[in-house]
C-alpha positions in Angstrom: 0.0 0.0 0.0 1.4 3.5 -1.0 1.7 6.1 1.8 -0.1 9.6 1.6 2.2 12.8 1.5 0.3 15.9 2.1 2.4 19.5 2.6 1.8 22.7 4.4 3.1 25.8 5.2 3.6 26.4 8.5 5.4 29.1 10.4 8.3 31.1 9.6 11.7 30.6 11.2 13.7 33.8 11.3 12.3 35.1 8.1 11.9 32.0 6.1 9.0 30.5 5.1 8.9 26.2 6.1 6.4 24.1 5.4 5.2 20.9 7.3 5.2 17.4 5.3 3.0 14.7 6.7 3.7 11.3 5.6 1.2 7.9 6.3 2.0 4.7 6.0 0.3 1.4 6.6 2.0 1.5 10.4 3.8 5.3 10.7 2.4 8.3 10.6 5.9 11.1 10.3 5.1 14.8 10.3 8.3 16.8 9.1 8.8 20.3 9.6 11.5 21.8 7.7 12.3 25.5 7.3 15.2 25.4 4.2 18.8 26.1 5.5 18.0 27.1 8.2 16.5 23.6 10.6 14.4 20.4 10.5 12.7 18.4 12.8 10.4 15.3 12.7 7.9 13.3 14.8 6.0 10.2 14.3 3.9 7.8 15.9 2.6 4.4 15.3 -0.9 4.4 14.1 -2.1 1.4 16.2 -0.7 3.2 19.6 -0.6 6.8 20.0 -0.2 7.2 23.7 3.8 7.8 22.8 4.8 10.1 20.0 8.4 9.8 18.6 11.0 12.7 18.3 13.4 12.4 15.5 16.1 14.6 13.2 16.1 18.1 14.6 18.6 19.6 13.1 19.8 23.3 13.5 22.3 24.8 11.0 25.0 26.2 13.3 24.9 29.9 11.8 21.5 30.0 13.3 22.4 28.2 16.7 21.9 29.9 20.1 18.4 31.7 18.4 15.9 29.4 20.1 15.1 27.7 17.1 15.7 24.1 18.1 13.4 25.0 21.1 10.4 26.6 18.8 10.7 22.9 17.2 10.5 21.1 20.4 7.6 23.0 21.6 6.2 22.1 18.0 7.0 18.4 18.3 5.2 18.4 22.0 2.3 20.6 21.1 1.7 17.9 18.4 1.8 14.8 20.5 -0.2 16.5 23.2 -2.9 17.6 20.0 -2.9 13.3 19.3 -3.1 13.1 23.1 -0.2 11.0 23.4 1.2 10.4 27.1 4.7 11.0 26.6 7.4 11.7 24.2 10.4 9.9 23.5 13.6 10.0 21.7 17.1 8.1 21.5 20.1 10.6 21.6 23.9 9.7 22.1 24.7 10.0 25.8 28.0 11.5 25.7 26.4 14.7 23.6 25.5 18.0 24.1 22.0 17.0 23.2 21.5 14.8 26.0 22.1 17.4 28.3 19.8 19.6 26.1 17.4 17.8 26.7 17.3 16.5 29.8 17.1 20.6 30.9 13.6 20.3 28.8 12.4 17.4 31.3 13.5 14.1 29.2 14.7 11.3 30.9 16.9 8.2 30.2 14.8 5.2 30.5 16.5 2.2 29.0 19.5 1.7 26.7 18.9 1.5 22.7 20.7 -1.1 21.2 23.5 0.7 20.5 25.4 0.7 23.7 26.4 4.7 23.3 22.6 5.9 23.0 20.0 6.0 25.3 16.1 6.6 24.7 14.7 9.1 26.8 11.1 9.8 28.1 8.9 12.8 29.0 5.5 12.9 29.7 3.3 15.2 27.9 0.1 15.0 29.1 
């Protein structure tokens, strides 16, 4: 079965336009938000079991770092799974990373290993 792709613009990160793609599939559903240049960021949950929403790819082009960018996108990402009224958001990150810290000061925690030994998936509730 072919997946549906539907795109929308959506708000404007420091003066350019981005646009949301959302992506279904027979088990995922994956809703990208991508402002060119300048960041990405996805999330997606599994359409049989939407109490957890999945964080993946944000990505912040380092001349725009330090702008709260990569925060506007988290709120996003947790505004959206709070919309599908999921419980809790999770992630896997690299534990030795900047990004672990980042976002364990935004209330995620580590909650088991991921099957590579040097992540971890982390776990915040959102509801």
């Amino acid at each position: 079965m072919q997946g549906i792709l539907l795109i929308i613009a959506a708000p404007v990160f420091c003066g350019i336009p981005s646009h949301f793609y959302f992506y279904q599939g027979t088990k995922i559903e994956t809703l990208k938000i991508k402002a060119y240049g300048i960041a990405e960021a996805s999330i997606y949950w599994y359409i049989d079991d939407i109490s957890t929403v999945y964080l993946s790819n944000l990505i912040v082009n380092s001349n725009y770092r330090n702008k709260g960018i990569g925060e506007q996108l988290q709120i996003i990402r947790e505004q959206i799974g709070k919309y599908l009224n999921a419980n809790n958001s999770c992630l896997w990150v690299k534990k030795e990373s900047w990004m672990h810290q980042w976002y364990k000061r935004r209330g995620y925690l580590d909650f088991k290993d991921y099957k590579q030994k040097e992540f971890v998936w982390m776990i915040k509730s959102i509801c």
